[in-house]
C-alpha distance (Angstrom), angle and dihedral (degrees) to the residues before:
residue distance angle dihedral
X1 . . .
X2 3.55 . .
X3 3.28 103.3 .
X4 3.68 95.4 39.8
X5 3.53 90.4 64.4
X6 3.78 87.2 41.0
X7 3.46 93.2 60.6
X8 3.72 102.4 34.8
X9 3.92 77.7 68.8
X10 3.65 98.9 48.8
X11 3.42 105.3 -112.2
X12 3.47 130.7 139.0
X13 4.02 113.4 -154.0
X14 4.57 96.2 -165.7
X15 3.61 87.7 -166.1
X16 3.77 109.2 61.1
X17 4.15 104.6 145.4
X18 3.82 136.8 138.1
X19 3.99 88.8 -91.3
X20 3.94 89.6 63.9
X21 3.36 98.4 48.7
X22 4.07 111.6 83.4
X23 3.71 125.2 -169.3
X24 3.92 115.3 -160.3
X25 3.60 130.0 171.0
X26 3.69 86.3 -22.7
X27 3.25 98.6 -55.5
X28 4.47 118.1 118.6
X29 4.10 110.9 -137.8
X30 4.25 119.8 -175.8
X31 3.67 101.7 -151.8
X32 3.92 137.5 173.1
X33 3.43 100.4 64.4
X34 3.97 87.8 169.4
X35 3.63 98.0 126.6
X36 3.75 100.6 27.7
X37 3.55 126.1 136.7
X38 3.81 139.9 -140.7
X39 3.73 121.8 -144.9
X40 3.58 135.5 -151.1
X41 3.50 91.4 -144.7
X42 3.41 151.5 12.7
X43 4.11 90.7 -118.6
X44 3.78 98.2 42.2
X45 3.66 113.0 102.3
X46 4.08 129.3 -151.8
X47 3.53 123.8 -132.9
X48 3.97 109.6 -167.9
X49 3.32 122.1 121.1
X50 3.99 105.2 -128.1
X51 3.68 135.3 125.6
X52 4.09 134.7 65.5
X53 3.42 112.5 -40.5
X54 4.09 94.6 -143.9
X55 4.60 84.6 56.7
X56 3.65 94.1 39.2
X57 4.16 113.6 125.4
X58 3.85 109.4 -133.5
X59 3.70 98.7 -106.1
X60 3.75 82.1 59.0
X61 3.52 91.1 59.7
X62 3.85 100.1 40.8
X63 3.70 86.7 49.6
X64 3.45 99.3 -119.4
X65 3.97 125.2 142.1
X66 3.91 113.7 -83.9
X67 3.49 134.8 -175.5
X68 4.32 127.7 -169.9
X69 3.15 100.0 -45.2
X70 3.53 94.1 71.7
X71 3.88 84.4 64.4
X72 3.62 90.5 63.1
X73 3.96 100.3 22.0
């Protein structure tokens, strides 16, 4: 649900991993939105190269330009 809403709003988190995800009481937080990014669009794509290199989608890592899906990739 998080990253629906996330992405519904344009913006790209580039660090989504297991340590930014917090479980409480039941409840599921995203969190360290440090080096998040807003978009214009949904089409327009980023091209910085930022995040954990271990999480990062390929077109990350190629330097090409990615949108959500690398989020989730």
């Amino acid at each position: 649900m998080a990253t629906v809403y996330m992405h519904k709003n344009k913006i790209l988190h580039r660090d989504l991993k297991t340590s930014n995800i917090f479980l409480k009481n039941g409840n599921i937080k995203v969190g360290d939105f440090g080096i998040s990014r807003s978009l214009a669009t949904t089409e327009e794509l980023a091209t910085t190269f930022i995040g954990t290199p271990y999480y990062m989608s390929p077109e990350v890592l190629k330097y090409e330009g990615y949108n959500n899906k690398s989020d989730i990739w």
